[in-house]
N, C-alpha and C positions, 0 to 999 in steps of 0.2 A: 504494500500500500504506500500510496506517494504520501512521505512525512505532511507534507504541507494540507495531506484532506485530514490528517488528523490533530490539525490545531496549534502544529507546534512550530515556531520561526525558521524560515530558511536563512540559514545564514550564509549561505556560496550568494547573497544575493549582496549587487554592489551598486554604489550609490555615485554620484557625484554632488559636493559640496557645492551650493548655491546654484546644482540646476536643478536635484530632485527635489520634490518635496519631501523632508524629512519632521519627522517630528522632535524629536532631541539628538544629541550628537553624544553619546556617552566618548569621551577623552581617558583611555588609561594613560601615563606616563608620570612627565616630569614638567615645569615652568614651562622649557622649551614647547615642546609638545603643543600643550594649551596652547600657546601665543603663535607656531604655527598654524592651528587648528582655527584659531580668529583671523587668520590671515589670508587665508583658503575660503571662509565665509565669505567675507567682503562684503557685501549690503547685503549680503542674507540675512531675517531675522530668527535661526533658527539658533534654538537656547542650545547650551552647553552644560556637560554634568559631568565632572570633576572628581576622577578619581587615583587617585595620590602612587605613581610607582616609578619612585627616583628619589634622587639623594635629598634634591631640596624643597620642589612641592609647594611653595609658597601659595601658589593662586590656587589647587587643589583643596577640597575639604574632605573628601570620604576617604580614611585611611582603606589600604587594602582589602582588611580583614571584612569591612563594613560594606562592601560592594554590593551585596542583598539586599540589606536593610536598606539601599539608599535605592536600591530597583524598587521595591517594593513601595517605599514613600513615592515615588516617582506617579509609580501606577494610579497610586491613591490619591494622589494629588497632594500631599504633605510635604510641599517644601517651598521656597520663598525664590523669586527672582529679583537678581539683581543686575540692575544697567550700569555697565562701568564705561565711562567715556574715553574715548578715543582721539588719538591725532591725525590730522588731516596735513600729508608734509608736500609740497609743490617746491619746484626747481627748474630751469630753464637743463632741458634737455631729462628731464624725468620725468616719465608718464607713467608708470606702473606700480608707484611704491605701496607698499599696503597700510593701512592705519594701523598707529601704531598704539598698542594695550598698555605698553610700557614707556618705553621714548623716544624719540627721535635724536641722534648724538651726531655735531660736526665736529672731526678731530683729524687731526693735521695728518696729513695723508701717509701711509707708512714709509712710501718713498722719502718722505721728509720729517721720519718721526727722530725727535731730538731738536726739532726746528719751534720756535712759536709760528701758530696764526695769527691773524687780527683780524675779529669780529666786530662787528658794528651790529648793538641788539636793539629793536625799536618795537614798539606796540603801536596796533593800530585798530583803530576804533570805526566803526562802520560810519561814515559819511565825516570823519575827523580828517585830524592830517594826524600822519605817524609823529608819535614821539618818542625818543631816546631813554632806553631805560637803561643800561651798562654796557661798558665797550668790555671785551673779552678779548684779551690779550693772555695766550699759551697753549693749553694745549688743545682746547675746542670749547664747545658750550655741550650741556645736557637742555633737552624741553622734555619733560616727563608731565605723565598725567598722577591724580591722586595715586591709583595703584600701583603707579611705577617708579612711585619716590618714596618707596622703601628697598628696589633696585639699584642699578648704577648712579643715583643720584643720592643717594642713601649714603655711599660709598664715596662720593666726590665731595661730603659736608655737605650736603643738601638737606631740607626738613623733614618729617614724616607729616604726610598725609593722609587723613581718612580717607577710605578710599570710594567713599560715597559722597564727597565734596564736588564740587564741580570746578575747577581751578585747574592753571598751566604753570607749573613750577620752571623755572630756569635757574642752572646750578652750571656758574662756571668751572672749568676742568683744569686743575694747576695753576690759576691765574698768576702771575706775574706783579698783579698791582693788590695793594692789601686793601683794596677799594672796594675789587669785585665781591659780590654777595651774591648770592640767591636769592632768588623775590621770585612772589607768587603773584601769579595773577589770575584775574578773574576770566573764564571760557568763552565771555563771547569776542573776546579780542583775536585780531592775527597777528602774531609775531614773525617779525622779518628779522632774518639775521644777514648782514653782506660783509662778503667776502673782502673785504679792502685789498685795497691795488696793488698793495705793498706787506701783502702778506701772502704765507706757501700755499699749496694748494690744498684743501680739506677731503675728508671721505662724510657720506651722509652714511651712516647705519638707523633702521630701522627694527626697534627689538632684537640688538646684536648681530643682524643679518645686513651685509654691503648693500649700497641701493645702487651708489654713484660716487664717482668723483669730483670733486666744484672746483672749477679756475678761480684764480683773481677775482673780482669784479662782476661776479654772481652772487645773485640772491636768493634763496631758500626762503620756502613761508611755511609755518606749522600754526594750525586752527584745528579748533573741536571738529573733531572726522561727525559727518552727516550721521553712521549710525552707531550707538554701542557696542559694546560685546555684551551679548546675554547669557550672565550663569546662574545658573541653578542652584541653589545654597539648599541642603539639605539639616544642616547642626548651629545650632548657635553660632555667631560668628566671632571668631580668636585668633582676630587681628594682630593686635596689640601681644599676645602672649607669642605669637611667631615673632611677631619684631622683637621682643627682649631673648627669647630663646638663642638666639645670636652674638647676643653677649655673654654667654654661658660658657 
């Protein structure tokens, strides 16, 4: 008898990400994983459910062992979604990059690593004129969302953010002047960052993955990406207790 007259999932059956219709995306792995796995959606709205098999797990909540209980809640409808916002990153000769869950990072291109950049960072405001919020001078800038400013930006003296905030963190990368800071800004802004004339040439990474390389005298913009990433939170949320667990 063909398994599938008797009730039970075919599982040789295969999908594609943001053409099929899917109903949730169960994710085994690690960070990675997840944030490829949002990057492969791309304006799909199709949730995500997070389960924990790798070293560090951060955006994951259902440890291993719990992979039942969290189908199970699933079924029944017992658990909570969460929209975590995303970046929108544009570049003169970049058409493809994906929104990014975590951040978007210009750092000085490896061909020229050991060299400073110079950054020119501005906000801009819909129907404004941009204004100058820190020059970045060394080894690049971070623009991270909440959830991703207890990543790389985390790590570069950046803040921690809740990760249900709506805000665009930038955390310069080794600055050079004891000026630069981190400052948060509020999501409906666009931030330009440009290349100055007389600085080397940078790499754009998106959630640790290469996008591109920027010349001189190019501009990058990163803005709240159109849609979020949709996860699935099944257990109380412990945040804050993963962020200190690292200090341990």
């Amino acid at each position: 008898m063909d398994s599938r007259a008797r009730g039970s999932v075919d599982w040789l059956r295969y999908f594609i990400l943001g053409v099929d219709e899917v109903g949730v995306i169960a994710v085994v792995g690690g960070d990675g994983t997840i944030l490829r796995t949002t990057h492969l959606l791309k304006d799909a709205d199709t949730p995500v459910m997070t389960i924990r098999y790798g070293k560090r797990g951060f955006l994951a909540d259902v440890p291993p062992h719990d992979y039942a209980l969290a189908i199970d809640r699933l079924l029944s409808g017992r658990y909570v979604l969460h929209e975590y916002m995303r970046l929108l990153v544009q570049a003169e000769g970049v058409s493809d990059a994906p929104y990014a869950l975590n951040d978007a990072v210009l750092i000085t291109s490896s061909e020229f690593r050991g060299k400073v950049c110079r950054l020119r960072v501005m906000k801009h405001h819909q129907g404004g004129v941009p204004e100058r919020v820190l020059g970045a001078v060394g080894d690049g800038v971070i623009v991270a969302t909440p959830v991703g400013s207890t990543a790389y930006s985390l790590a570069a003296g950046g803040p921690i953010v809740d990760p249900l905030m709506k805000a665009i963190i930038i955390t310069p990368l080794a600055p050079i002047s004891l000026c630069s800071k981190p400052v948060v800004l509020p999501d409906d802004v666009k931030i330009i960052i440009e290349i100055r004339r007389d600085s080397y040439p940078v790499e754009l990474y998106v959630d640790g993955i290469l996008v591109s390389r920027l010349e001189p005298g190019i501009s990058a913009s990163v803005s709240r990406a159109p849609k979020p990433a949709r996860i699935v939170r099944f257990f109380a949320e412990d945040y804050y207790s993963k962020v200190f667990e690292r200090c341990l």
